[in-house]
FIMIMAR-574573 format. One line per 5 residues: number of its first residue (from 1); their letters; for each residue x, y, z of N, C-alpha, C. Coordinates in pm, 1 decimal. Example, Ala and Ser with C-alpha at 12.3 -4.5 7.8 and 13.67 -1.06 7.14 Angstrom:
1	as	1319.0,-569.0,780.0,1230.0,-450.0,780.0,1320.0,-330.0,780.0  1285.0,-225.0,708.0,1367.0,-106.0,714.0,1290.0,3.0,787.0
END
This chain:
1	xxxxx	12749.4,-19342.9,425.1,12669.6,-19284.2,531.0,12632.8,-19141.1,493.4  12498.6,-19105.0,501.2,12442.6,-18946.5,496.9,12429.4,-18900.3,600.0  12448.2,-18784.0,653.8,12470.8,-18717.6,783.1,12367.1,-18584.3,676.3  12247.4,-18569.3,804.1,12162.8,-18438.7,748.4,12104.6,-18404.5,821.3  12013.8,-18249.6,828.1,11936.4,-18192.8,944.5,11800.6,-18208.4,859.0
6	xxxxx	11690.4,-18298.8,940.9,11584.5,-18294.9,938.7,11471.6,-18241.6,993.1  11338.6,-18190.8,944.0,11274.4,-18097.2,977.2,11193.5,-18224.2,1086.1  11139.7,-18174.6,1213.6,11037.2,-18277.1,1306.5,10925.4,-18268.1,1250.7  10850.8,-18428.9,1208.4,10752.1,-18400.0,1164.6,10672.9,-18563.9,1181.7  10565.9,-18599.6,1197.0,10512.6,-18713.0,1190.0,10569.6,-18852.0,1139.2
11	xxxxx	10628.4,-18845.1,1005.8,10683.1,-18926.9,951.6,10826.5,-18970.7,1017.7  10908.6,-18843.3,1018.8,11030.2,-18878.6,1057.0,11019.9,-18939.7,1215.5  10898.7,-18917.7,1271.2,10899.8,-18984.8,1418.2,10816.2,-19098.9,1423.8  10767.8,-19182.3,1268.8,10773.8,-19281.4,1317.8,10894.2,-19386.5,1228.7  10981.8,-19343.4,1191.1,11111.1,-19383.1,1141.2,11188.6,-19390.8,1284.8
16	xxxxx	11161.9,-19310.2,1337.0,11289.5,-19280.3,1449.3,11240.9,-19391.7,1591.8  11094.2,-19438.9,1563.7,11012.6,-19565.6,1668.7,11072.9,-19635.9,1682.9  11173.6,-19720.0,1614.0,11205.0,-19870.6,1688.3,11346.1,-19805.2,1701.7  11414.9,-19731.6,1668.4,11549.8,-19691.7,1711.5,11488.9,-19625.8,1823.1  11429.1,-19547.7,1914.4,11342.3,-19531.5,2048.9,11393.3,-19592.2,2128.9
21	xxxxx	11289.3,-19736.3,2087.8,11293.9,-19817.6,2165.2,11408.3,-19914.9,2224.3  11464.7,-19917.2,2067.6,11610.2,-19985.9,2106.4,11714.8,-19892.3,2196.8  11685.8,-19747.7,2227.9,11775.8,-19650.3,2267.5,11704.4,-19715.4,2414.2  11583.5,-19713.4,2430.0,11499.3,-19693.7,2574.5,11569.5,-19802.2,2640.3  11546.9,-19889.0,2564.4,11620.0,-20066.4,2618.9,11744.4,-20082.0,2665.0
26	xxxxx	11826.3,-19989.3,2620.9,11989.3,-19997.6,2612.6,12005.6,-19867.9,2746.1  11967.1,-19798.7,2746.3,12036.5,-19704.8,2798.1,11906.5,-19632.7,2956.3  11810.6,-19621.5,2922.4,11733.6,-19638.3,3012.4,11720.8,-19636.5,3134.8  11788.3,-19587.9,3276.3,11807.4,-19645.0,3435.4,11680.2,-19676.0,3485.3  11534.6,-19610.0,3440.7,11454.2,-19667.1,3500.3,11330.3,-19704.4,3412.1
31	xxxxx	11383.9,-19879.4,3398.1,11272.2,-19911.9,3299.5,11111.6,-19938.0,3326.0  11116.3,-19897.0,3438.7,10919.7,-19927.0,3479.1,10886.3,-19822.7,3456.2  10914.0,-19687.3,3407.1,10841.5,-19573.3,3319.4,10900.1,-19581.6,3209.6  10759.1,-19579.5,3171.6,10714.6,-19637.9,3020.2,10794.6,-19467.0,2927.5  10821.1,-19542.5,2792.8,10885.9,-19451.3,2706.0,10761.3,-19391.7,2653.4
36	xxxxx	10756.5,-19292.0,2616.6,10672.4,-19179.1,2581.7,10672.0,-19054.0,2552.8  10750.8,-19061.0,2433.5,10784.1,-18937.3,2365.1,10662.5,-18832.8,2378.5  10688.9,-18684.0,2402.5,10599.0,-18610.6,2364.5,10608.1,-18554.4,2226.5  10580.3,-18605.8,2124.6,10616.5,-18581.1,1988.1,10535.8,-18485.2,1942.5  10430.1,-18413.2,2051.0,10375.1,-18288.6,2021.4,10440.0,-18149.9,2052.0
41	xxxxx	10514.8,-18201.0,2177.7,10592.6,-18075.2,2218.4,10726.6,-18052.0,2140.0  10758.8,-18180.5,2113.7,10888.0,-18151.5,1979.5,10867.0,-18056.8,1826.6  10755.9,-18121.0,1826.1,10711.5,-18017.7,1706.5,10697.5,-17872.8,1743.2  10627.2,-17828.8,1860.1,10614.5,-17685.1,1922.9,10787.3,-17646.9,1931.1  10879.1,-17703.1,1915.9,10983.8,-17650.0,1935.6,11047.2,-17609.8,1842.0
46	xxxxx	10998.9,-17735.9,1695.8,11062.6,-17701.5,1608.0,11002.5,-17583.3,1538.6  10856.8,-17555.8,1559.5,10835.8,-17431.4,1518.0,10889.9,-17334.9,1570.9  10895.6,-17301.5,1676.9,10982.7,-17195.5,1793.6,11112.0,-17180.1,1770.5  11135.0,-17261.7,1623.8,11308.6,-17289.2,1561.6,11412.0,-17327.0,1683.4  11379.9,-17384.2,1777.1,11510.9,-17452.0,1884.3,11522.2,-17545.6,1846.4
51	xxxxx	11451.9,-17673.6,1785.7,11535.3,-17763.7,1740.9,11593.5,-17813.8,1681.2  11678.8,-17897.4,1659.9,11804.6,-17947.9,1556.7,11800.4,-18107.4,1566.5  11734.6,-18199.1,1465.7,11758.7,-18317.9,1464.8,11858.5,-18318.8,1341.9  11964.6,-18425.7,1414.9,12052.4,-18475.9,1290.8,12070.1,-18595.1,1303.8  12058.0,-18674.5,1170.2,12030.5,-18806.1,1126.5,12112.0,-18852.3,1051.5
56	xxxxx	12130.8,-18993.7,1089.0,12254.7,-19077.7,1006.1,12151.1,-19137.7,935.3  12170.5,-19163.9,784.8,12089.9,-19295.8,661.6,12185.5,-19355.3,603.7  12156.3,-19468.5,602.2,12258.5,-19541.3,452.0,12242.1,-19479.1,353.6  12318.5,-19480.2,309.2,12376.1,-19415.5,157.7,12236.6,-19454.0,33.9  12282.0,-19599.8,44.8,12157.9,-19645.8,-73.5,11994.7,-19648.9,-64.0
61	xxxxx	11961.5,-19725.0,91.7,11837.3,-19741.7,121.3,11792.2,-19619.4,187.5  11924.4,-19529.7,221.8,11810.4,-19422.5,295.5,11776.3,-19463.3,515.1  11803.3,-19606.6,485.1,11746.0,-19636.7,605.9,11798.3,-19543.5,696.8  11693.8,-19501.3,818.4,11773.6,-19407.6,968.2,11835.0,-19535.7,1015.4  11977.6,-19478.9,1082.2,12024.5,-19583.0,1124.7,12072.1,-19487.5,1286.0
66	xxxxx	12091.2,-19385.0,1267.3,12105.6,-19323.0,1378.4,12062.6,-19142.8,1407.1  12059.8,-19107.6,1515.1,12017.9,-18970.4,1557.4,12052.2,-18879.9,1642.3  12105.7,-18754.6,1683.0,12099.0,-18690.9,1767.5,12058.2,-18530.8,1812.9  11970.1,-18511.1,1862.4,11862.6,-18417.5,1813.3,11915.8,-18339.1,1958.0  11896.4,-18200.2,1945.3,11944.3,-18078.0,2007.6,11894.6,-17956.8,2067.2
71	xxxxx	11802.8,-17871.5,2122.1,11784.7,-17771.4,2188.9,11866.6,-17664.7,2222.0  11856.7,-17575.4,2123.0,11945.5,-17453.3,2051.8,11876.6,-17366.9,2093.9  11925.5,-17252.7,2187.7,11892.2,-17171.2,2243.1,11970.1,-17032.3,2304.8  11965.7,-16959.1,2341.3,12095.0,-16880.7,2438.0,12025.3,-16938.5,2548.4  12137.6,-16948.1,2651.3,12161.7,-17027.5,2769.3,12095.0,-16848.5,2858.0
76	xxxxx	12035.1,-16957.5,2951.5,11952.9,-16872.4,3054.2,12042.5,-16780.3,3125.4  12120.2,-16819.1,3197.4,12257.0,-16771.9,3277.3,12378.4,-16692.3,3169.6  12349.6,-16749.0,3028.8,12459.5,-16615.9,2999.4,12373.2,-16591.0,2888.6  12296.9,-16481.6,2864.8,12209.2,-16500.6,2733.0,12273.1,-16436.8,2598.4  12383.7,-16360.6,2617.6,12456.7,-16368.6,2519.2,12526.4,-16475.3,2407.0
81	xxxxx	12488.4,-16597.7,2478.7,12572.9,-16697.4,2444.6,12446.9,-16827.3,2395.0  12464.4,-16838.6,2247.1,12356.8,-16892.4,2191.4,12432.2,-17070.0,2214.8  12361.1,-17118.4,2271.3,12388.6,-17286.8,2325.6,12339.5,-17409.5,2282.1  12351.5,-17518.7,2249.2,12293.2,-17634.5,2199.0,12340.8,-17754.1,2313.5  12210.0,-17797.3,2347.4,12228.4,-17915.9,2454.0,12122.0,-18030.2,2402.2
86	xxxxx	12232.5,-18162.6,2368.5,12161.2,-18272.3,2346.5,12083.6,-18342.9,2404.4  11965.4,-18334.8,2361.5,11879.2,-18400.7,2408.8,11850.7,-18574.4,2389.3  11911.9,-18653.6,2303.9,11939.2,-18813.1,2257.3,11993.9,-18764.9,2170.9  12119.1,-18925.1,2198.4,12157.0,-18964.2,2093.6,12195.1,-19107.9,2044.3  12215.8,-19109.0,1959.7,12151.4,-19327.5,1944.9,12216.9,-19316.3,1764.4
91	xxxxx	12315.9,-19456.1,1810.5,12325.6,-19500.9,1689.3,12302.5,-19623.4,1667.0  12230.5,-19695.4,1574.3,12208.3,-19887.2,1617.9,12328.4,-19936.2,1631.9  12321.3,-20050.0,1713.6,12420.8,-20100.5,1749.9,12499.5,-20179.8,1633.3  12446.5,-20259.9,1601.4,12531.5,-20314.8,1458.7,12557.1,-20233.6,1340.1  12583.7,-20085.9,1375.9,12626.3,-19996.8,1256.8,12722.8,-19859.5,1309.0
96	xxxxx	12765.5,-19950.8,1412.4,12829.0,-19815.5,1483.0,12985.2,-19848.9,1461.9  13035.1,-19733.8,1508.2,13184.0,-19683.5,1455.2,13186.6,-19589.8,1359.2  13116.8,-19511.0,1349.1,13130.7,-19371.5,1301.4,13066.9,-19227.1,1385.7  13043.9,-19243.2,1532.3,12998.4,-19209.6,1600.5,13059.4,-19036.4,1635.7  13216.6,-19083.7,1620.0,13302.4,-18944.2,1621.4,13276.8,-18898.1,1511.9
101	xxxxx	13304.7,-18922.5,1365.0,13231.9,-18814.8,1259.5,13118.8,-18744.6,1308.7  13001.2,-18849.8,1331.5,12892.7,-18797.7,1322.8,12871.0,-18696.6,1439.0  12966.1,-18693.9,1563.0,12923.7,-18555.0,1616.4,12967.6,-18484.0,1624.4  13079.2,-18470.1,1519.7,13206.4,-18373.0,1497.6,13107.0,-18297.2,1354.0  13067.9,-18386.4,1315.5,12968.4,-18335.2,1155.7,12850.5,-18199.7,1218.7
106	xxxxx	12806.3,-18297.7,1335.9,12692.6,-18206.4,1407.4,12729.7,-18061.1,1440.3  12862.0,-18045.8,1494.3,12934.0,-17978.0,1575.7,12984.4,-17881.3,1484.0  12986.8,-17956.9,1374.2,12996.1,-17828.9,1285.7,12858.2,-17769.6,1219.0  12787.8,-17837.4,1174.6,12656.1,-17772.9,1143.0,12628.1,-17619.5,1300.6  12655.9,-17737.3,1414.0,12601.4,-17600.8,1495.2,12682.1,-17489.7,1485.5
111	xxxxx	12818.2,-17498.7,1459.1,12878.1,-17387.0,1456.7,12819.6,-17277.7,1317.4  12821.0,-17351.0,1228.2,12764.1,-17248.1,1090.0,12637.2,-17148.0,1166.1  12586.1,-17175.9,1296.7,12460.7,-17097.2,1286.8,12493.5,-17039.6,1410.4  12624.6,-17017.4,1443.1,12669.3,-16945.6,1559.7,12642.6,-17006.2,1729.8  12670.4,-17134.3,1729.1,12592.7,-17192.4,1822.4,12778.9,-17170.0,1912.7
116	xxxxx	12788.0,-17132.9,2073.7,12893.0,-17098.2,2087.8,12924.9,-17229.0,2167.0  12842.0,-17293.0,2230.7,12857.0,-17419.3,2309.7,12792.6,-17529.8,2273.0  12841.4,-17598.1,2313.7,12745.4,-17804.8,2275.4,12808.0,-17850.3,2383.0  12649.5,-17899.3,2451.0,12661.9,-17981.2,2624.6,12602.4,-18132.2,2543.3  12694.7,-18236.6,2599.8,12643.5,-18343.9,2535.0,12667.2,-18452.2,2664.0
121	xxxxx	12536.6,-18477.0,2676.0,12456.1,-18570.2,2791.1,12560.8,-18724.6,2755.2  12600.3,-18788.0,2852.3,12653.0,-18898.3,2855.0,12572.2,-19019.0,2957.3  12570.6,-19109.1,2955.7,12481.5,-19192.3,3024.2,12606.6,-19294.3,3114.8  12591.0,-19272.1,3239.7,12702.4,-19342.0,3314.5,12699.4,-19513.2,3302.1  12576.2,-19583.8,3275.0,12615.7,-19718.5,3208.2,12719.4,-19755.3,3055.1
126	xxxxx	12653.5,-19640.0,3000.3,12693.0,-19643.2,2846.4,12779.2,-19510.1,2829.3  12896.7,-19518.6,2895.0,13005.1,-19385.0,2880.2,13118.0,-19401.7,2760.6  13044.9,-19310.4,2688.8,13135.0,-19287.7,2596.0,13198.4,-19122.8,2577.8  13238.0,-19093.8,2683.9,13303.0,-18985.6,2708.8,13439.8,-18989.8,2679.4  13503.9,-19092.9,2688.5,13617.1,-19108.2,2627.8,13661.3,-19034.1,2447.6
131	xxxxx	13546.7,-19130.4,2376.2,13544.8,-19029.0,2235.2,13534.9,-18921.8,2230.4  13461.2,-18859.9,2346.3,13399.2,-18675.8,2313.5,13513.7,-18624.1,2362.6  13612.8,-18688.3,2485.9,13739.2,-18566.5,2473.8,13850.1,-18642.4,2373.2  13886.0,-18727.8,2318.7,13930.0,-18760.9,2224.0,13899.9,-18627.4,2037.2  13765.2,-18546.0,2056.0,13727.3,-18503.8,1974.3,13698.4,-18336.8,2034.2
136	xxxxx	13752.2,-18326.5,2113.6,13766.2,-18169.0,2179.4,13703.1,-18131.9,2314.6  13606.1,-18245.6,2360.5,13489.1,-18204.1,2466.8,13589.2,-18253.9,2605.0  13514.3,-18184.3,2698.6,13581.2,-18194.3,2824.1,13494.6,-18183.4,2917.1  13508.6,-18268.5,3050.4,13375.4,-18325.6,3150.2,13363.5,-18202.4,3226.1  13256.6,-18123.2,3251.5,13225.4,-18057.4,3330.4,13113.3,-18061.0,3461.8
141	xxxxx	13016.2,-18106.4,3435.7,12959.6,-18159.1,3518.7,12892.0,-18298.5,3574.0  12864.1,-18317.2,3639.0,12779.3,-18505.3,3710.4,12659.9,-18438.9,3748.0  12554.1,-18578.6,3664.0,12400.9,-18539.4,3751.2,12377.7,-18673.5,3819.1  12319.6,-18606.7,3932.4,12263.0,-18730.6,3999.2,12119.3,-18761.7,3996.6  12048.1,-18857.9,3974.6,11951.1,-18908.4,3981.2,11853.6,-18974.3,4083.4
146	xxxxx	11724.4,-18960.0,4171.8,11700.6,-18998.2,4259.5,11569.1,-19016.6,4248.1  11513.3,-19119.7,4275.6,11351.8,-19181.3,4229.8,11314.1,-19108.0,4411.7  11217.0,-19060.6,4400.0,11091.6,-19045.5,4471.1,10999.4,-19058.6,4536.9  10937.0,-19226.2,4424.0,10811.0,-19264.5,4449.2,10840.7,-19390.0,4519.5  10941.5,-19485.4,4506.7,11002.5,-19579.4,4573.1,11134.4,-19558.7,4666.1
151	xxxxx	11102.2,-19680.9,4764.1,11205.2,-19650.3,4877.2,11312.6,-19810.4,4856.5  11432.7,-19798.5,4818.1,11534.6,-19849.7,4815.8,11616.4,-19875.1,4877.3  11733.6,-19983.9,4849.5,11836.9,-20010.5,4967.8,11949.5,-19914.5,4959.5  11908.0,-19798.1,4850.7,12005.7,-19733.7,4867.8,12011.4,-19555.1,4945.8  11864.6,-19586.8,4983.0,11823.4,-19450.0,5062.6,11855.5,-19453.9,5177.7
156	xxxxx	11959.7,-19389.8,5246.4,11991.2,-19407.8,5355.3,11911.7,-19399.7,5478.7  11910.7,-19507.5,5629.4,11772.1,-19492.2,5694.0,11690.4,-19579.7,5670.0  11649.9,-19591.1,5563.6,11530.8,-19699.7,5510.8,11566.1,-19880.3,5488.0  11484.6,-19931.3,5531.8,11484.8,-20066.2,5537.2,11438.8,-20106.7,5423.0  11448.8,-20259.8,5385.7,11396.7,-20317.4,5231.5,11273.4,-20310.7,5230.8
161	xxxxx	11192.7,-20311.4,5351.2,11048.8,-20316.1,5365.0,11006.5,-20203.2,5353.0  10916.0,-20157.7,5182.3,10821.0,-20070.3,5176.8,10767.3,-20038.5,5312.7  10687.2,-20139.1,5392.4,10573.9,-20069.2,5498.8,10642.9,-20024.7,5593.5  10793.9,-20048.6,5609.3,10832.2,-19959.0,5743.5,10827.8,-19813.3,5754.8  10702.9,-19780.2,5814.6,10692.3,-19631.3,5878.4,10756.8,-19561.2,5957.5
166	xxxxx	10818.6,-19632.5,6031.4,10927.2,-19585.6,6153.5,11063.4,-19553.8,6124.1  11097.3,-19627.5,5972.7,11221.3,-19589.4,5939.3,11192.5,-19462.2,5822.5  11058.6,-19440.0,5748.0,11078.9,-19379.9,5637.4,11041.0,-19210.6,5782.6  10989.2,-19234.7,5881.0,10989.9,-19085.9,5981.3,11120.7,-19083.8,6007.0  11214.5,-19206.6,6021.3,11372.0,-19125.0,6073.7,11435.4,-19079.4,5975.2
171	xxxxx	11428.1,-19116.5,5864.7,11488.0,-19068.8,5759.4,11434.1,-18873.2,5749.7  11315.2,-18910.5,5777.6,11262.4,-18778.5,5717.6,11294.6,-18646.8,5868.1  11331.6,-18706.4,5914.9,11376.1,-18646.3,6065.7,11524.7,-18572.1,6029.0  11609.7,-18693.5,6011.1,11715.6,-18673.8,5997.5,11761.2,-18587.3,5845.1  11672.8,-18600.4,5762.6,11696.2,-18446.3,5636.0,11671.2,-18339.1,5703.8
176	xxxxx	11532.3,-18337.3,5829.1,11543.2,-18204.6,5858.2,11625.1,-18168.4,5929.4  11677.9,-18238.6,5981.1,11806.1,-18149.6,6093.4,11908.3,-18116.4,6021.2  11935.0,-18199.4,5916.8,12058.2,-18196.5,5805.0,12024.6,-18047.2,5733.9  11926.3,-18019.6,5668.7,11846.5,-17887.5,5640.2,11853.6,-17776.6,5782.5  11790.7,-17806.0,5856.1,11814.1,-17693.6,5966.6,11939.9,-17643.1,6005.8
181	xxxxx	12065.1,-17734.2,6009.9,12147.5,-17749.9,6063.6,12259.9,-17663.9,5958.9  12261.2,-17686.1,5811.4,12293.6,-17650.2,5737.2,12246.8,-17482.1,5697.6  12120.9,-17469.8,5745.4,12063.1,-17312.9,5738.1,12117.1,-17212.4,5860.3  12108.2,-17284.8,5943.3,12190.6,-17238.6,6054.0,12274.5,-17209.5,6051.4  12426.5,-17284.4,5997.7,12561.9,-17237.8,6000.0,12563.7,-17141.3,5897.1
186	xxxxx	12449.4,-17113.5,5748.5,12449.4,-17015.9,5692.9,12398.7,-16895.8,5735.7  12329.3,-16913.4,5821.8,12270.5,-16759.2,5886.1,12214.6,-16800.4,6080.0  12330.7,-16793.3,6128.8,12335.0,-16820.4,6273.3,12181.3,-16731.2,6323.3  12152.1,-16664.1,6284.0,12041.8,-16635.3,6343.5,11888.0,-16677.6,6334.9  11901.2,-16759.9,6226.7,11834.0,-16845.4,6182.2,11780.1,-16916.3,6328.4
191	xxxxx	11824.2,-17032.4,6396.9,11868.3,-17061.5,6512.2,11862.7,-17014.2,6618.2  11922.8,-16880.8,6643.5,11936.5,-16858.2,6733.2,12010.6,-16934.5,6866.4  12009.3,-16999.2,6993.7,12050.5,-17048.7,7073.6,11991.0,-17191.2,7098.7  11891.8,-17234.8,6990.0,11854.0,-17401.5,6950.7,11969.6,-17461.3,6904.9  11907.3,-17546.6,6948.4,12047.0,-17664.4,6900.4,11961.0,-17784.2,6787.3
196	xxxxx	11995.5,-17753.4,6693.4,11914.3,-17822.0,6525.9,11916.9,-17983.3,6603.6  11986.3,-18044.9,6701.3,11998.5,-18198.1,6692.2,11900.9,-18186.6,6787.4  11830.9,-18109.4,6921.3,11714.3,-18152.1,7008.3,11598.5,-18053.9,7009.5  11633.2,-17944.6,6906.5,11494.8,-17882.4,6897.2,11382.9,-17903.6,6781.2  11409.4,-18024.3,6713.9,11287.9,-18096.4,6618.3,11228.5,-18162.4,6665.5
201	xxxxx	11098.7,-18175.0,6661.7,11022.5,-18344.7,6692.3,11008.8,-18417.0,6600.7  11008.9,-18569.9,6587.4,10919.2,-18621.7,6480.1,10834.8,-18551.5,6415.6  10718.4,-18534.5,6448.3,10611.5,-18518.8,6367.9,10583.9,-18341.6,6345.3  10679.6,-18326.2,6342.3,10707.5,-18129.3,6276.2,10763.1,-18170.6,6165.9  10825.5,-18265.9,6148.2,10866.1,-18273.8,5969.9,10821.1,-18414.0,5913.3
206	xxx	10698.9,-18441.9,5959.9,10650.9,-18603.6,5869.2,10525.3,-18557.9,5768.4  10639.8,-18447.9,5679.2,10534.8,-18448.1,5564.0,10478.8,-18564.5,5435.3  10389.5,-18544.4,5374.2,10356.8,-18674.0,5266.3,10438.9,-18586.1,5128.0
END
């Protein structure tokens, strides 16, 4: 196995196409948006020197067999502190088990260039967080995820039926009082002598 830092460039992104896709397929939570690399803005980065792709090849053929590419920067909130946060990472599936080298390998490349942190994205179907504190890393934060454009059985309020209007206004009722109510106990004067549960109407918060 070769472990190396490659420059972003046309070629290497269409080597890195069907490992993509096989990443998009596998790991993915919402597969009705379509995969669509911006492989223009990657390049703007790598000129701007923030990025860091590192690539697994076989030894003989060279083939990519895996990747995990990085956004090296000082962190906004402490800018003293020059940071690397993974942006993918993907190894094919029938070639894996070297997964801890390879980001212990990474981990050291970032250190040679003074990188003081590495945040490495885990995917809650496909958790392999187990290896990363096995190899020094430790869980610090959970993101949550929440679609938008569709209404689900898991939005609280809302019925299975897209067209119900009456439930997607109580829902939207009941954030605002949750919001008002919450601004209120932070600044009582906010409020004043309203009471957040009977001084909303419906249609003061049925925005689109």
């Amino acid at each position: 196995m070769i472990f190396q830092r490659e420059a972003a460039n046309t070629g290497l992104f269409s080597e890195m196409g069907p490992l993509l896709l096989m990443h998009f397929r596998e790991i993915a939570r919402y597969q009705d948006i379509s995969l669509d690399p911006d492989f223009a803005r990657y390049m703007e980065i790598e000129e701007m020197g923030a990025l860091r792709i590192f690539t697994a090849r076989k030894i003989f053929s060279k083939k990519l067999i895996g990747y995990s590419v990085f956004i090296v920067s000082p962190n906004l909130h402490y800018c003293s502190s020059l940071q690397a946060v993974q942006d993918v990472l993907f190894i094919h599936p029938k070639e894996r088990g070297f997964g801890g080298r390879f980001i212990l390998w990474c981990d050291q490349e970032l250190r040679k260039e003074g990188v003081q942190v590495v945040m490495q994205h885990v995917n809650a179907a496909h958790d392999f967080g187990d290896l990363l504190e096995r190899i020094g890393y430790e869980p610090i934060e959970t993101v949550y995820s929440k679609r938008l454009d569709v209404i689900n059985s898991r939005t609280p309020g809302l019925l299975r039926d897209e067209e119900d209007q009456k439930s997607v206004e109580r829902l939207r009722l009941q954030e605002a009082k949750a919001f008002v109510k919450a601004v209120g106990e932070a600044d009582p004067a906010f409020l004043g002598d309203l009471d957040p549960e009977e001084s909303l109407k419906p249609e003061e918060f049925l925005w689109d």
